[in-house]
Each structure stands twice: as C-alpha cells, then as structure tokens.
PASEBA-1860 file (N, C-alpha, C; in nm, 3 decimals):
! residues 224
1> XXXXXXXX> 3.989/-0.060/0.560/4.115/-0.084/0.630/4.236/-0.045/0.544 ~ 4.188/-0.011/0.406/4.285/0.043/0.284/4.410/-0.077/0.254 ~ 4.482/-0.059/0.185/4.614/-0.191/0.167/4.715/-0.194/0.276 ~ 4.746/-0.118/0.307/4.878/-0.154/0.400/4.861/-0.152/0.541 ~ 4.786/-0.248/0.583/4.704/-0.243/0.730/4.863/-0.331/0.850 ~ 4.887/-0.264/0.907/4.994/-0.336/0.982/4.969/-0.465/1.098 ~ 5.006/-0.606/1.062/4.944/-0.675/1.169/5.054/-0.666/1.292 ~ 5.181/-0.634/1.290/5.282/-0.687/1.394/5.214/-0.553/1.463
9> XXXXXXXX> 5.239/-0.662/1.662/5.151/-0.583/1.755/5.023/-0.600/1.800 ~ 4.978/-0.696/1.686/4.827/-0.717/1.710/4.782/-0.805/1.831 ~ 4.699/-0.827/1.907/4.648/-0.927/1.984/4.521/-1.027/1.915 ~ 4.574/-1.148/1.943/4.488/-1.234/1.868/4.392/-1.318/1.960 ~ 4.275/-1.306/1.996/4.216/-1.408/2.059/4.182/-1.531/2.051 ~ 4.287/-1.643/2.117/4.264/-1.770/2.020/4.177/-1.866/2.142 ~ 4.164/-2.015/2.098/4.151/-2.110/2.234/4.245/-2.219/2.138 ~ 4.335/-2.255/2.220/4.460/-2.344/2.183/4.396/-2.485/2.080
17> XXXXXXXX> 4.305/-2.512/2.131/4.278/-2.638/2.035/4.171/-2.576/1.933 ~ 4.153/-2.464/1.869/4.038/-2.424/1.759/4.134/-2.459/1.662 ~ 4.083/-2.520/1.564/4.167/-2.517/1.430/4.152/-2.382/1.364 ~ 4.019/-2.309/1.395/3.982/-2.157/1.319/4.119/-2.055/1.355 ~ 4.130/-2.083/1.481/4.241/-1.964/1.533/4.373/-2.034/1.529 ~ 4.411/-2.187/1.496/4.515/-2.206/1.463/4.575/-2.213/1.323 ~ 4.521/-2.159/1.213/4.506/-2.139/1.124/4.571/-2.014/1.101 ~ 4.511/-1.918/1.152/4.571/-1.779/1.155/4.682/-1.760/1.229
25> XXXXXXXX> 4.724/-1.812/1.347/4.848/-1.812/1.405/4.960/-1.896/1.320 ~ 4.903/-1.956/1.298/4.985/-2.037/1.197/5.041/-1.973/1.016 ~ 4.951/-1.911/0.994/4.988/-1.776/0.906/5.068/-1.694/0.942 ~ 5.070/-1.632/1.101/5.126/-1.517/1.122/5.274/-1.539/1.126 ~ 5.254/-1.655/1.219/5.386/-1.715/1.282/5.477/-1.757/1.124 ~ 5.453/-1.771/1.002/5.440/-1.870/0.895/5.542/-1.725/0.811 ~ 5.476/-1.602/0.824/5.498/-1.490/0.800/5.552/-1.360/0.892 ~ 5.587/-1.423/0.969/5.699/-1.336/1.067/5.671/-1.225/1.133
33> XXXXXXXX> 5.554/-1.264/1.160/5.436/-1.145/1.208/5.481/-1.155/1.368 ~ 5.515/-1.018/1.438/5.466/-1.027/1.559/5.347/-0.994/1.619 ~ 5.329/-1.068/1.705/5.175/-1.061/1.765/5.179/-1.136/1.885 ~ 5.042/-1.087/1.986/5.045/-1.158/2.104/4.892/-1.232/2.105 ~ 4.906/-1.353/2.182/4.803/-1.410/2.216/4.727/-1.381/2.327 ~ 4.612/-1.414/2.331/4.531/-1.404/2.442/4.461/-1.494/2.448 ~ 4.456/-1.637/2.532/4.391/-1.747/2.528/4.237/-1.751/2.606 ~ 4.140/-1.760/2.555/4.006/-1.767/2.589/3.991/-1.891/2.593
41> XXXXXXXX> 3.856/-1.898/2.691/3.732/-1.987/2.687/3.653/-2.022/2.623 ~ 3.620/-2.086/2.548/3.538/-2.031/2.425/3.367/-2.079/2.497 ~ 3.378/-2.168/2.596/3.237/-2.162/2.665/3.219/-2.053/2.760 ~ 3.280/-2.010/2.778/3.272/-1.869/2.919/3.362/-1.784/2.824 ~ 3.347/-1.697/2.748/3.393/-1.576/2.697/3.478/-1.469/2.806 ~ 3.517/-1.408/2.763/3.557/-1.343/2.899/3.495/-1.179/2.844 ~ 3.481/-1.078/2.930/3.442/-0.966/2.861/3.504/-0.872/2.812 ~ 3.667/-0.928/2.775/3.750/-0.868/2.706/3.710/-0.924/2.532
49> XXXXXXXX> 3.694/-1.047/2.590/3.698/-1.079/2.404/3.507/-1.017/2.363 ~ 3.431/-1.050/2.459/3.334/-1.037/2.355/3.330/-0.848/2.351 ~ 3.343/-0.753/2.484/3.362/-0.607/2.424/3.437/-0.585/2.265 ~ 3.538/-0.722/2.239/3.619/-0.730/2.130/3.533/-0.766/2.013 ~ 3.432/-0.865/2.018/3.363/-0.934/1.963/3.260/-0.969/2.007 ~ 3.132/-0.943/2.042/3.008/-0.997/2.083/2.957/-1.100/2.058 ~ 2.957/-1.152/1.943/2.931/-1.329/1.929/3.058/-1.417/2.065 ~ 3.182/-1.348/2.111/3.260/-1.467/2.191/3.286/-1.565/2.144
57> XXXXXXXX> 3.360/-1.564/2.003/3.409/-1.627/1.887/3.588/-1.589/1.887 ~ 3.616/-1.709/1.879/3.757/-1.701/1.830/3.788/-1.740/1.680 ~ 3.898/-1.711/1.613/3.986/-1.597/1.626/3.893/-1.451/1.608 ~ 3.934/-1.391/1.693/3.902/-1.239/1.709/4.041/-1.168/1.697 ~ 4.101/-1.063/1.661/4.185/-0.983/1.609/4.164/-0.869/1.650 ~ 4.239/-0.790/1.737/4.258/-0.692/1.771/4.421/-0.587/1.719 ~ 4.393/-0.528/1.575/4.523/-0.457/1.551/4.544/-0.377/1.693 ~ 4.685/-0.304/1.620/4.753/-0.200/1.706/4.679/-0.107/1.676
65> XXXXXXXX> 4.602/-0.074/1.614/4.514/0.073/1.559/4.394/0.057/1.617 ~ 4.375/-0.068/1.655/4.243/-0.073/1.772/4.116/-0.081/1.721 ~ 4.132/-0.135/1.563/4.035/-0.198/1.489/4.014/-0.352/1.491 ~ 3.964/-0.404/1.499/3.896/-0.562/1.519/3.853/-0.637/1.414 ~ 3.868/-0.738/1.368/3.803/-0.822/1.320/3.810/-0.930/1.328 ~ 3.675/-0.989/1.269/3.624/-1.115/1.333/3.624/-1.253/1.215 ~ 3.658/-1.355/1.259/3.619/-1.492/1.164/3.767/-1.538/1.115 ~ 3.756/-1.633/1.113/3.966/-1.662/1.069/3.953/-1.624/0.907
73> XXXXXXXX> 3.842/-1.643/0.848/3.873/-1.658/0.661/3.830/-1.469/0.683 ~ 3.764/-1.393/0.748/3.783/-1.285/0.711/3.974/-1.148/0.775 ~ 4.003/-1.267/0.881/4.143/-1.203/0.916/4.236/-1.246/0.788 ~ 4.200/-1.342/0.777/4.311/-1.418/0.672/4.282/-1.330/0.512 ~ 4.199/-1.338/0.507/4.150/-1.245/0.370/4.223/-1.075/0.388 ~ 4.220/-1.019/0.541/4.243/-0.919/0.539/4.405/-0.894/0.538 ~ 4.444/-1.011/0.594/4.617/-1.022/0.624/4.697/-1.037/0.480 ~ 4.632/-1.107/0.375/4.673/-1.124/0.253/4.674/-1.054/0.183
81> XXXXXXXX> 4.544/-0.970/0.180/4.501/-0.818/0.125/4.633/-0.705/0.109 ~ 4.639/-0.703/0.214/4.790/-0.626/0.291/4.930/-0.688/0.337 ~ 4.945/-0.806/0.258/5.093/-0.874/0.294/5.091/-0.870/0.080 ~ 5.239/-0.806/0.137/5.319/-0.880/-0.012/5.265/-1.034/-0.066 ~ 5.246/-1.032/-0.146/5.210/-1.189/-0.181/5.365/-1.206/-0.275 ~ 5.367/-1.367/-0.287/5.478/-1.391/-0.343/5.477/-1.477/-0.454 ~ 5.531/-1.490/-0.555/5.523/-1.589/-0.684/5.566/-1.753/-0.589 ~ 5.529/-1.862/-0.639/5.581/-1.959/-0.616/5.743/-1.997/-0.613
89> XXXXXXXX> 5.780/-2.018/-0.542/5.913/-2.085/-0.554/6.004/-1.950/-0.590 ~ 6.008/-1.802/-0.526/6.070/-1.714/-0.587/6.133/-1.678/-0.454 ~ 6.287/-1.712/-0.377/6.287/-1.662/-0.292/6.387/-1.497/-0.271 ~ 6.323/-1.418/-0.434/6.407/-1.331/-0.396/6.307/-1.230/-0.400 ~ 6.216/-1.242/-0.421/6.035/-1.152/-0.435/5.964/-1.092/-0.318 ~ 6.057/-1.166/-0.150/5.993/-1.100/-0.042/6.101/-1.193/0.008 ~ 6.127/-1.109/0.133/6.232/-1.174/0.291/6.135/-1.226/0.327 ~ 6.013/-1.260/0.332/5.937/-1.353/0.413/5.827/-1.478/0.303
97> XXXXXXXX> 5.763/-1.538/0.365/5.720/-1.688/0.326/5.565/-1.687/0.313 ~ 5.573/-1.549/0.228/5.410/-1.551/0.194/5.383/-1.727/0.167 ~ 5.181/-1.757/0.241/5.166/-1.845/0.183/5.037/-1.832/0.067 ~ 5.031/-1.698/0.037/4.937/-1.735/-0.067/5.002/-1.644/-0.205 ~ 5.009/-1.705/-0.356/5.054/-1.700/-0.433/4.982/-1.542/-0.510 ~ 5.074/-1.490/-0.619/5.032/-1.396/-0.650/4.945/-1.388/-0.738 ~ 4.938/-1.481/-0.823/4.873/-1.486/-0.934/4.734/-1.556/-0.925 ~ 4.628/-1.496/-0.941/4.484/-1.553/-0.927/4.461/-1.673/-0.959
105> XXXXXXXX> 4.564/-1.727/-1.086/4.491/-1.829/-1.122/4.607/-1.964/-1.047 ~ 4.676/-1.896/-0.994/4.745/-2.005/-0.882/4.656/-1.997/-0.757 ~ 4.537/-1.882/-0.721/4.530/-1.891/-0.575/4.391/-1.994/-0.566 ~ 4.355/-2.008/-0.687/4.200/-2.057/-0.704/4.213/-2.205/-0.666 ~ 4.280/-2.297/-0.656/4.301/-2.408/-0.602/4.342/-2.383/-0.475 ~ 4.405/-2.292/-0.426/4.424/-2.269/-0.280/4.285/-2.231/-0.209 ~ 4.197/-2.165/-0.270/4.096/-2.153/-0.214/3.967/-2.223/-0.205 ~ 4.011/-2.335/-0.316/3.923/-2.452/-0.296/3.954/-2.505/-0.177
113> XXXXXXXX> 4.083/-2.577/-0.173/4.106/-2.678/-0.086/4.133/-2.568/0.073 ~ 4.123/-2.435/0.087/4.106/-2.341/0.234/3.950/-2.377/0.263 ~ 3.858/-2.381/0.171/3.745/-2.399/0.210/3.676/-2.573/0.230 ~ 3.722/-2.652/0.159/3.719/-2.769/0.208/3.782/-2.815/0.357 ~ 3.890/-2.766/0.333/3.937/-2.782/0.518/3.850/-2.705/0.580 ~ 3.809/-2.566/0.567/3.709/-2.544/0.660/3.602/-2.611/0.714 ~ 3.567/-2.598/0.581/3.417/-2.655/0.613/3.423/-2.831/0.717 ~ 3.551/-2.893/0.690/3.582/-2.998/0.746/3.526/-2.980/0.881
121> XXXXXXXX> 3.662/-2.842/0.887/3.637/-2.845/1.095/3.525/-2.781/1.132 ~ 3.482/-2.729/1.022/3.323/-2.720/1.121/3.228/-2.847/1.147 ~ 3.225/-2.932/1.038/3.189/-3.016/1.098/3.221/-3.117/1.192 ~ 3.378/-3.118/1.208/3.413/-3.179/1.364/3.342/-3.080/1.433 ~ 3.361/-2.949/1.489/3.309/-2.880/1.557/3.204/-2.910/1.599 ~ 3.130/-2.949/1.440/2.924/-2.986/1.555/2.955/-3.111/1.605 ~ 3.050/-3.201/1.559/3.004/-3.291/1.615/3.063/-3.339/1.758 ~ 3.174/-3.272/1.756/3.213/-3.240/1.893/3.123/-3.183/2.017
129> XXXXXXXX> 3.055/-3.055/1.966/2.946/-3.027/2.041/2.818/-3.106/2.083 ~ 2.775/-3.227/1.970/2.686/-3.263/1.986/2.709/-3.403/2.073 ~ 2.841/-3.424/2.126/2.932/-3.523/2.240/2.869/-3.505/2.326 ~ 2.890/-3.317/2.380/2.863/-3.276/2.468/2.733/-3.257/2.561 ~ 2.646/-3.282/2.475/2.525/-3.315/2.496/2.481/-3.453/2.557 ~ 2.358/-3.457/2.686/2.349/-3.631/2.700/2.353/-3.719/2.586 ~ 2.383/-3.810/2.636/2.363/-3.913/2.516/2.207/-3.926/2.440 ~ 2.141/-3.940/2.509/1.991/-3.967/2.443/1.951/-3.806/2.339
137> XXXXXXXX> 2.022/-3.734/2.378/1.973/-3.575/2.301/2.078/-3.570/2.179 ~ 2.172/-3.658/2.187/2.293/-3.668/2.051/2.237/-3.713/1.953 ~ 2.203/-3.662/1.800/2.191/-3.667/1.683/2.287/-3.756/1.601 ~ 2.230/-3.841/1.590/2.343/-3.940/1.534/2.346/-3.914/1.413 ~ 2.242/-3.822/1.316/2.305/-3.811/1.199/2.410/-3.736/1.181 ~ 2.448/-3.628/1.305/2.560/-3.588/1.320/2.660/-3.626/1.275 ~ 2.703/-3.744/1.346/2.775/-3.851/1.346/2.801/-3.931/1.205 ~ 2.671/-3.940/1.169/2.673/-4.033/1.008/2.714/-3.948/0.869
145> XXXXXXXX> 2.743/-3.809/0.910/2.772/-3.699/0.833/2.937/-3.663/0.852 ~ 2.999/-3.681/0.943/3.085/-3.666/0.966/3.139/-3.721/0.915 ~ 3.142/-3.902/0.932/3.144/-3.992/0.898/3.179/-3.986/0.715 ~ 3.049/-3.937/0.650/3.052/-3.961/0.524/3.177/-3.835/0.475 ~ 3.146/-3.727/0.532/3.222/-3.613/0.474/3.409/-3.590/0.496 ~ 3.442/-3.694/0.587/3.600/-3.681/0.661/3.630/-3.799/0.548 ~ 3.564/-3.918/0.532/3.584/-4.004/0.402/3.649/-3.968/0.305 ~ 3.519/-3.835/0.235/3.522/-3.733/0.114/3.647/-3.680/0.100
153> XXXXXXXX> 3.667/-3.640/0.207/3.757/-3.501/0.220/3.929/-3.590/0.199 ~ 3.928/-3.705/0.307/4.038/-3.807/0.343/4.092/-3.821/0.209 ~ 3.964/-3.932/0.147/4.021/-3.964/0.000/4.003/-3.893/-0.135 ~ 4.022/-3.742/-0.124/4.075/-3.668/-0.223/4.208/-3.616/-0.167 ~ 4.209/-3.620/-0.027/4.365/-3.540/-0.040/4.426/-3.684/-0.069 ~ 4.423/-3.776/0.016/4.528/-3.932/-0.050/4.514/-3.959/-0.197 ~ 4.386/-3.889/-0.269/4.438/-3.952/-0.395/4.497/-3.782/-0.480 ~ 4.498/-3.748/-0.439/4.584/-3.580/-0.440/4.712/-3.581/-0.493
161> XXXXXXXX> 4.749/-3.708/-0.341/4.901/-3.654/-0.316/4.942/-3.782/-0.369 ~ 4.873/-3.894/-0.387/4.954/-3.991/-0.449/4.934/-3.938/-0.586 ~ 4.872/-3.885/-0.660/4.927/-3.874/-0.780/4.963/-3.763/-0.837 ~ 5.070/-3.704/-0.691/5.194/-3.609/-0.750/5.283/-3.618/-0.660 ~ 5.378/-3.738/-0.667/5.446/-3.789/-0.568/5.574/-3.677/-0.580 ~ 5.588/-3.622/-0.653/5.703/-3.517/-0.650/5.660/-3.376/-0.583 ~ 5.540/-3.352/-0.585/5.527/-3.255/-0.517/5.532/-3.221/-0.327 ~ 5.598/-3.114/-0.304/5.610/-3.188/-0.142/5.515/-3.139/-0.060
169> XXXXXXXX> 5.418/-3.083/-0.148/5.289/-3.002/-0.082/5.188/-3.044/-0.147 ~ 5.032/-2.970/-0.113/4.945/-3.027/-0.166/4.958/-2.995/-0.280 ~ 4.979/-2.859/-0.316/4.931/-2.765/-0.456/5.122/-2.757/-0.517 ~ 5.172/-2.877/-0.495/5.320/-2.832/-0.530/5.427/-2.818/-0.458 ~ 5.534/-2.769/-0.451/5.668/-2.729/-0.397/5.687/-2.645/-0.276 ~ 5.579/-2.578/-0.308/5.587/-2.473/-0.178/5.404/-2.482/-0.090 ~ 5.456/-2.433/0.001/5.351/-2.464/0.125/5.303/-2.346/0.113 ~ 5.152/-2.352/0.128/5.066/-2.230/0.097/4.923/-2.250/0.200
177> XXXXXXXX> 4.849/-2.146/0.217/4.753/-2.145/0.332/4.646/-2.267/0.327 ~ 4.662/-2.334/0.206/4.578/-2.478/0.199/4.671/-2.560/0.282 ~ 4.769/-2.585/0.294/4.862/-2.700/0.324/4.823/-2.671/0.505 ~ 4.844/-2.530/0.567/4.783/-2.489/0.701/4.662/-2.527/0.756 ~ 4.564/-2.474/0.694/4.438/-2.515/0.671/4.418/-2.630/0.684 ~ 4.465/-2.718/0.576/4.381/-2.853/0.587/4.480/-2.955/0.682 ~ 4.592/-2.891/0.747/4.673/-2.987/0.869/4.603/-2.936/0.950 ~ 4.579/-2.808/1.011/4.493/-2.768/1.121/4.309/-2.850/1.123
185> XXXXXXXX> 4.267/-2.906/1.001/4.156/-2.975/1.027/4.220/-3.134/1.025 ~ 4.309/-3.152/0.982/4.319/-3.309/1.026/4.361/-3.389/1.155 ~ 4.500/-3.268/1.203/4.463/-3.290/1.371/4.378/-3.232/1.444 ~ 4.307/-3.142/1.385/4.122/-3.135/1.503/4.112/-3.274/1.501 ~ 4.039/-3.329/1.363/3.974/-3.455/1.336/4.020/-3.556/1.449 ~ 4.214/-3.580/1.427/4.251/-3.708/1.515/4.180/-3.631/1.690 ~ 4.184/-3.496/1.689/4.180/-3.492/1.842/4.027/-3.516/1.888 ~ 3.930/-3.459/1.825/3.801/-3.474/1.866/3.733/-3.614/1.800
193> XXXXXXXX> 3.784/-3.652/1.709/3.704/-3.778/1.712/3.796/-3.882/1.724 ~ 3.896/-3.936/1.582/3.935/-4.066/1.657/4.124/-4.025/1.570 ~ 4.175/-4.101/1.595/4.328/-4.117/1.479/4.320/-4.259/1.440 ~ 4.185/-4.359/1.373/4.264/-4.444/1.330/4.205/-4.380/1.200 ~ 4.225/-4.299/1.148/4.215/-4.245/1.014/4.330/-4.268/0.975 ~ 4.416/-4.245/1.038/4.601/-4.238/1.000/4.601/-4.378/0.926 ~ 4.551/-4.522/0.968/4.557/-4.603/0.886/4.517/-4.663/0.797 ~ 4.448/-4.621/0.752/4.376/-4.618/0.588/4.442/-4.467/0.472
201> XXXXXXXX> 4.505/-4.397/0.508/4.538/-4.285/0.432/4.715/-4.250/0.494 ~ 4.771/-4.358/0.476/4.891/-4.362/0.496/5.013/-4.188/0.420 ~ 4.946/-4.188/0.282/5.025/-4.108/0.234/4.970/-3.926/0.296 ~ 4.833/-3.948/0.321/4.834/-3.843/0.420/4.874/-3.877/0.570 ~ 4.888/-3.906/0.624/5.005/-3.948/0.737/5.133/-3.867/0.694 ~ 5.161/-3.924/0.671/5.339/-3.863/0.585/5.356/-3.686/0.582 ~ 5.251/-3.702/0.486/5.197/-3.550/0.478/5.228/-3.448/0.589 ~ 5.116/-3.519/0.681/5.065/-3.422/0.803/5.172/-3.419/0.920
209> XXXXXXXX> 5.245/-3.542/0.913/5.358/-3.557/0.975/5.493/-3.428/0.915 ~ 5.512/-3.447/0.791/5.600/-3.386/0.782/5.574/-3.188/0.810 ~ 5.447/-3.150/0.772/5.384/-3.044/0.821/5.432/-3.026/0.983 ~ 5.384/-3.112/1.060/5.367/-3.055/1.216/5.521/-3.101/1.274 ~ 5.628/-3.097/1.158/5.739/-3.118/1.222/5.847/-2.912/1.249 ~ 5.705/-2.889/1.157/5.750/-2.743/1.115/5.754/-2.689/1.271 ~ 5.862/-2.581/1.324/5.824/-2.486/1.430/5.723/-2.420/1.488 ~ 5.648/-2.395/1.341/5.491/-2.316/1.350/5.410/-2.415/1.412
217> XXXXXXXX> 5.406/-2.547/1.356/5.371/-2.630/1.379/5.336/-2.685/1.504 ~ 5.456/-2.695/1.559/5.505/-2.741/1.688/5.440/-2.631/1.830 ~ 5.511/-2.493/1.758/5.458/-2.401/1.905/5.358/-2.426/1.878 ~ 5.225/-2.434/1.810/5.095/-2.415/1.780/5.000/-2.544/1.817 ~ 5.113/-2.713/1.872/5.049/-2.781/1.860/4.885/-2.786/1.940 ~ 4.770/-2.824/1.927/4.665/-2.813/2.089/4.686/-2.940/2.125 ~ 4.693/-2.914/2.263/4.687/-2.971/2.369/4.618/-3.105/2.337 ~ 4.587/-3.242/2.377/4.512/-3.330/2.383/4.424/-3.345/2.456
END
C-alpha cells in the first residue's frame, strides 16, 4: 500500500454498536479524516460488504483507490503507517491530533493497553453471543471468564489512573489510540453486560466520562 496511502474518501463499513469499528471511526474522526459510513448488519451481511470482505466482518475499509482492508488493528496499523505521527504534547509538529506518538518507545505502552482493550471486547463479544443462544446451550464459563477478565482489566486501569492523578489520560497529557480503544471497550462492557461496574471503579468513571464528552465521542455514541 507503500507510505502515503490516502484515507479521506474512504467508505467504512461499520455496525453502530461494534467497539472494533468504533475504534477506527473514532481515529478518523479524531484525525480529520473524511470518510463515509456504511452501516451493516453484522448478522445478515449485505453483499456489498462481504463482495468487500467475505468473512462479513466489520470494520471493513474500502479506500478511494478501491483497495480494502479488513480487521480494525490491521486498518489502524495501516492508517498510522501513513498518517504523520506526532511527538507528545507538540502542537506545532502536525495541524492535526495524531493519536499515536512518534517515538517507539512511547508507542509500546500504547500498544499494550490497544491490545488489552481489545482483547476485552472480544470477550464481551462472546459473551454477548453466547446470550443469544437458549439458555440451556449458554456456557457459563463464558460468563465466569468475563467475569474474571473485566475485574483484571477494571482494576489496572483504576489503579493506573489513581496513581497518576495529574495525568489527564491514561499514558499522560495527551489522548492517544489506547485512551479510544479502551473507552470503546468500556461502554461495550456497560452496554452488553451490565453498568454497575461504574461503582466500584469510580476514578474510571471520571475517566470514561470525561472521554465520551468529546464530539468524536458523542457522534459515535451506539445506540442502547
């Protein structure tokens, strides 16, 4: 796709409540990208997205050059590839709000905590799916995994952020594709399973609150 791959123009195939595809809209939008949506089904595909994509997976990505790709961590990998990246806290280094940092050894904590939020919402994901199923065919270790791993995940970001009360992000001052990431898996979490998480992890509350007060935020919220 070489370095300077152009995303404004692109069509993005999302379904409004995926955290996978709100993730990337939330990048684009984050980075002043124009682009259009195309809202799918994600149980009935339509045969625009899967001719786009044959698995019938969102986010799917369709540039203006009429190349495709598939998976949010491989658009996002490709969008960064080819966006200016920016030093922390430098706002004279780019007119726009890169969120991932230039320097490797700043991005390596960003890519811890991109893949911990992932991996989060995939596991809401199964276990959302496994709702969907009769009751007697539901896997409750599903459930007891979820359970243990949203815990995990809960009380490292609360003990994260309480002990860097000056920082107004996770990784610091400025908001970077972890801070996206792991708000896009914490309201999956409140939507598919429960929100009294909010009261045991107060200082993530705050957090996630002050995140989804953002514009990106807001157009991007899913639905309930």
């Amino acid at each position: 796709m070489g370095t300077k791959v152009d995303f404004n123009q692109a069509e993005l195939f999302i379904s409004p409540r995926s955290p996978f595809a709100r993730r990337v809209r939330l990048a684009f939008l984050e980075n002043q990208i124009s682009y259009k949506e195309i809202i799918c089904d994600v149980f009935q595909p339509s045969a625009e997205l899967v001719a786009a994509n044959p698995l019938g997976r969102v986010p799917t990505l369709r540039l203006a050059s009429g190349e495709v790709v598939v998976d949010s961590n491989l658009i996002l990998q490709a969008f960064y590839e080819s966006f200016p990246l920016t030093p922390f806290a430098s706002p004279f280094a780019s007119p726009f709000a890169s969120l991932m940092p230039s320097a490797l050894v700043d991005r390596i904590p960003v890519y811890r905590w991109q893949a911990i939020a992932a991996g989060f919402a995939e596991k809401i994901v199964e276990y959302f799916l496994d709702t969907l199923r009769p009751q007697a065919q539901q896997d409750p270790e599903v459930l007891e995994e979820l359970k243990t791993i949203s815990a995990r995940v809960l009380g490292e970001v609360e003990t994260t952020l309480i002990a860097n009360p000056g920082h107004g992000f996770l990784l610091g001052n400025s908001m970077t594709q972890a801070d996206v990431d792991l708000a896009c898996a914490l309201t999956y979490f409140g939507l598919r399973y429960s929100q009294e998480w909010k009261k045991n992890y107060p200082r993530t509350l705050l957090y996630l609150a002050k995140l989804e007060q953002r514009p990106s935020f807001v157009q991007t919220c899913p639905p309930a």
